[in-house]
Every structure is written in structure tokens, then in C-alpha cells.
Steps between C-alpha positions, in 0.01 A plus 500: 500500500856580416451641155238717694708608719793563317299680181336732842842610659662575126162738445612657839873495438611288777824291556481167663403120394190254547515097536276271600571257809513178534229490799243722177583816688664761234745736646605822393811808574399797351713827524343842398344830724272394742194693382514268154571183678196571736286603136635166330373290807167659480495471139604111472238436780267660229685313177598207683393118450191422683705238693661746651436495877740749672814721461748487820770792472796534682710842450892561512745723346544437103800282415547710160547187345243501208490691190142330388226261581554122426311189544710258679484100405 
């Protein structure tokens, strides 16, 4: 799910990370204009593993922080 995930938001040019959870959940801060974020959710619901049950998004303001997209261990 992670490689997925990351190899989706580098084809749409967002910032941000993935990592998996310890409870199985993966979580995910990604940074970019809305309108792409809202097309990369659609698309990785689409893409996606079959496993994959739901998305939950929160929004905020973006921290600037990230300069790419990087699977985190």
C-alpha cells in the first residue's frame, strides 16, 4: 500500500509521507492544491489495494515542511 501510495502522489506532484501503523492502519500527510489532493484520493480509491476499506481526511493549513513524497519506516 505504501509504494502505491507514494508512486500515486509523486505522479501528482505532492509533498508529504506514508507509514503504516502499528494497529494495520496506514497513515498519510500530503501537501499540494486541493483540487489534486481531492483527484489523487479518487484515483488511489481506483488504483488502490483491494484491502483497502476507507480513506478518513482531516484538513489544516500546510506546514511547508516537505519538498517530496517519502515512505516512512
Amino acid at each position: 500500500m505504501r509504494f502505491t501510495v507514494r508512486n500515486l502522489a509523486e505522479e501528482f506532484r505532492l509533498r508529504g509521507y506514508v507509514e503504516n501503523r502499528d494497529d494495520g492502519r496506514v497513515c498519510m500527510v500530503v501537501e499540494g492544491e486541493e483540487e489534486t489532493m481531492r483527484r489523487f484520493l479518487e484515483e488511489l480509491r481506483i488504483r488502490g489495494p483491494g484491502h483497502l476499506y476507507a480513506i478518513d481526511t482531516f484538513q489544516s493549513e500546510a506546514s511547508g515542511e516537505f519538498v517530496n513524497f517519502l515512505i516512512r519506516r
